[in-house]
N, C-alpha and C positions, 0 to 999 in steps of 0.2 A: 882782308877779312879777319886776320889775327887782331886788326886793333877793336871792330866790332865783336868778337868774340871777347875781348879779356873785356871789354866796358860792360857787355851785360851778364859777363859771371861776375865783377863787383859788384854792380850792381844787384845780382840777386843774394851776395853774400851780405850786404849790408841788411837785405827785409828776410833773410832765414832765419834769424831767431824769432821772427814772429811769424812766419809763415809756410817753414821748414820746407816741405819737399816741395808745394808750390811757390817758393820763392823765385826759380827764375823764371816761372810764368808770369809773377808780376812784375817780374824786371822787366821782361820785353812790353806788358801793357805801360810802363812808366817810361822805359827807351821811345815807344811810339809815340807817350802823350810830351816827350822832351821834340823832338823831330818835330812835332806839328806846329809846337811854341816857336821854333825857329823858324819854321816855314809860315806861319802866322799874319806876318808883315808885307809879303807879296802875296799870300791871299783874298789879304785888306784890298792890297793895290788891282789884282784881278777882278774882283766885285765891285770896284768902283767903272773900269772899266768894262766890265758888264760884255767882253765879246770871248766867241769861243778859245780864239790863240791863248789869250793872257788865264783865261780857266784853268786854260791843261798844263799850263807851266807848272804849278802846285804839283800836279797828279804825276808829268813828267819824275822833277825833283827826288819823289819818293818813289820811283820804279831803282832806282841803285842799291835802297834800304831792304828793297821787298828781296831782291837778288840776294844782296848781304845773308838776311835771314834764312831764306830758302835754302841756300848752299850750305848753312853752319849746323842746319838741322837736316839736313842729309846727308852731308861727307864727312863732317868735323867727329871728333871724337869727346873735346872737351863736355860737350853740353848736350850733347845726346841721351846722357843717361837721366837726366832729371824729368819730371813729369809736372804735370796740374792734373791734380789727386792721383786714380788710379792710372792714368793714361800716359806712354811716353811722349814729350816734344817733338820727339823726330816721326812718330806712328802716323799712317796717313788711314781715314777712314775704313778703308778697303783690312786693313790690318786688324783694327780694331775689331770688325767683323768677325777677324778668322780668330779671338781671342777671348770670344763667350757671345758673339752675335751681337745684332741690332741696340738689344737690353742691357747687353753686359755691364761691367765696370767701365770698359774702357768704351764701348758703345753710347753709354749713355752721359759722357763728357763730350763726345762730339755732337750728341743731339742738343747738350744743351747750347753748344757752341752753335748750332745752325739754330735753332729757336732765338739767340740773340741778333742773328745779323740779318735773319729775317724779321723778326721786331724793328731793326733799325730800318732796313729796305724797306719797309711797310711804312715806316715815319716819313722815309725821303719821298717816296711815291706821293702820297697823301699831298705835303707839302707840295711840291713839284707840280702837282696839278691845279692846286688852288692859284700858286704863285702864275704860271701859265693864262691860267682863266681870267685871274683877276689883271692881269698883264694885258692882256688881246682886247677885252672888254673895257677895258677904265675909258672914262670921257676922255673930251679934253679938258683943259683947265687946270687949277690948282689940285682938283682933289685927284684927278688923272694923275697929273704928274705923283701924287704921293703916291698910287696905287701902282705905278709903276717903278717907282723908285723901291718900295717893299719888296717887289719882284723882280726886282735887279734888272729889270729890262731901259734902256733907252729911250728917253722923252717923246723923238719927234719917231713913229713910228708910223708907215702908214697900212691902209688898212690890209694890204698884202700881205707885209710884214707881221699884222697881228694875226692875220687867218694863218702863218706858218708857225708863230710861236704855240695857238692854240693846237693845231695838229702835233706838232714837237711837244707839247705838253702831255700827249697822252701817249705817247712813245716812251720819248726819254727816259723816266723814271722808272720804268719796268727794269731798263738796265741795271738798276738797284740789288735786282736779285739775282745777278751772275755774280755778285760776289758769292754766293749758297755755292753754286758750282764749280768758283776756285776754291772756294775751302775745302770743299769734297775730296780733291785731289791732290795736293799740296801738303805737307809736314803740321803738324797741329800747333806749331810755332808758326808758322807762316800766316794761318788762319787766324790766331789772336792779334796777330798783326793785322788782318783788315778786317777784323770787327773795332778794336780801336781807332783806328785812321778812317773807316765810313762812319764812324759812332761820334768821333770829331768832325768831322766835314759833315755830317748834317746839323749837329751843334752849332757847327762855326758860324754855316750857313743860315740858318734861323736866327741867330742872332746879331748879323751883318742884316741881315733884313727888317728885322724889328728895328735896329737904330735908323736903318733908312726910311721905315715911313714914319715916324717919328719926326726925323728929320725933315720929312716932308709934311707932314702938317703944320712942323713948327713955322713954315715959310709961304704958309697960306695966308 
């Protein structure tokens, strides 16, 4: 943990002249968007193959970093005392509360933190279900195959298979918003940490899927 601990206090020492006491809040949104880069590559290779295992290898990979995080804003001493604005890193909602309520200063940096990853859960949803429908629904054919390939789903599917993606489609994506409920409880470092990593992963996601129906038109 000491060598994840001295990487993002340089790293916030490097963006503190421009960003002072929130600098090591953007060290960790920039630690998270360096992680995603490396994790990037089996991504790629997971969305190609389009089945659950190879999905969760990614999400695996990053449960060490979340650990990491979590414990340096709870135990550690080095980095507890910095804040993003009036709020400490290590504060977990429930704190914040007993600190001027709901509104407060420090209230109202974690409301804006859950209106962001709800914004984002709202995006994954949305997408998730269009992706799903137009997945279950595509013909056969060339343009099928593109509608499917957008949606990361598997060519030859049959029609069981799509009546399960379409149920799974309107499930799944709700899942989006227990991220709101681990931030709730969890160090307000740990939370910036998965609104960056879901704010990525539906990024990544959208745009591994635009180049595939693309890709699939091209081969019409």
């Amino acid at each position: 943990m000491s060598v994840f601990v001295h990487l993002v206090a340089e790293l916030g020492r490097l963006l503190e002249p421009v960003l002072a006491e929130s600098a090591t809040a953007a060290a960790i949104v920039l630690f998270t968007v360096l992680v995603r880069l490396a994790l990037h590559p089996l991504s790629r290779a997971a969305f190609r193959g389009a089945t659950p295992a190879a999905g969760c290898l990614p999400v695996l990979l990053q449960l060490p970093v979340f650990f990491l995080m979590y414990q340096a804003f709870s135990s550690g001493d080095e980095l507890l005392a910095h804040r993003l604005f009036a709020a400490p890193l290590g504060a977990r909602w429930t704190e914040a509360l007993g600190e001027g309520g709901l509104f407060g200063e420090q209230g109202l940096v974690f409301l804006g933190l859950f209106a962001a990853i709800g914004v984002v859960a709202a995006w994954s949803a949305v997408r998730g279900r269009r992706a799903a429908t137009a997945a279950a629904l595509a013909p056969a054919g060339p343009a099928g195959r593109a509608a499917r390939a957008a949606a990361a789903a598997p060519v030859g599917v049959s029609a069981e298979q799509q009546e399960v993606m379409r149920k799974l489609g309107g499930v799944l994506p709700l899942l989006s918003f227990g991220t709101l409920i681990t931030a709730a409880v969890v160090p307000l470092a740990a939370g910036l940490y998965l609104l960056t990593t879901t704010a990525w992963s539906v990024a990544e996601r959208a745009w591994l899927q635009s180049r595939a129906a693309r890709a699939g038109e091209g081969g019409r």
